[in-house]
C-alpha positions in Angstrom: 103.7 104.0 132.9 101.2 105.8 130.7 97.9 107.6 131.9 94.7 106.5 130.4 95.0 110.0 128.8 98.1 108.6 127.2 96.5 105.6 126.4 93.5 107.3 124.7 95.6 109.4 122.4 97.6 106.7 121.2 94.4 104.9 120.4 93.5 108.1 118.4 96.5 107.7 116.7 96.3 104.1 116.2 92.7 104.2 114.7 93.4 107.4 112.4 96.6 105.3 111.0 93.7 102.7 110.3 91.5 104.6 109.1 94.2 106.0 106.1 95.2 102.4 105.1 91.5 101.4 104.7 90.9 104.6 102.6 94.0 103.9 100.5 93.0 99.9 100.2 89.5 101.0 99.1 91.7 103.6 96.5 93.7 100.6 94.7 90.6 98.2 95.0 89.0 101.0 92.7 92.2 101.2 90.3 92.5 97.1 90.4 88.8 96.9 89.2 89.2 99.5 86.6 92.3 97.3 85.4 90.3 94.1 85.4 87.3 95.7 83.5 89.4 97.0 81.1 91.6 93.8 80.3 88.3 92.0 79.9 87.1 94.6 77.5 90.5 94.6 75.5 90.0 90.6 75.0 86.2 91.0 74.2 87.3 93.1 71.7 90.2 91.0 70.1 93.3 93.2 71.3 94.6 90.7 74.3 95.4 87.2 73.2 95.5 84.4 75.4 99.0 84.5 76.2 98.7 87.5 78.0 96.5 86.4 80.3 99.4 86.7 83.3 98.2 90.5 83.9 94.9 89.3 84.5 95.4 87.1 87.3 98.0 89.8 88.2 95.7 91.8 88.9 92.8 89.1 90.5 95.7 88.1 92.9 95.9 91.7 94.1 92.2 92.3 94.2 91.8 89.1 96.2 95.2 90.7 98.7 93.5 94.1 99.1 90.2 91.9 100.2 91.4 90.2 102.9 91.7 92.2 105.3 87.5 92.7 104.8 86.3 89.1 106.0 
């Protein structure tokens, strides 16, 4: 049987672990966008053709994962 003192450190724990994998989502969201913005740029400026639009929603389909957990 644990002690509330037991109970309060694994909380601790428990929100710290938290914590770290919101940081780390908020780390990828940042790389995901850069990877969007720069696709977007690449076929503004001619260098990505239509058929490789795959990486794109790639990379939307992550975006849209990482988000989820935020509604």
């Amino acid at each position: 049987m644990r002690t509330p003192e037991d109970n309060d450190i694994l909380l601790q724990h428990e929100l710290a672990v938290m914590e770290g994998i919101l940081e780390s989502k908020a780390q990828y969201r940042k790389i995901v966008k850069a990877g969007i913005a720069k696709w977007v740029k690449d076929f503004q400026d001619g260098r990505i053709e239509i058929k490789t639009v795959d990486d794109l929603k790639k990379l939307i389909e992550i975006d849209i994962e990482l988000q989820k957990d935020e509604l």
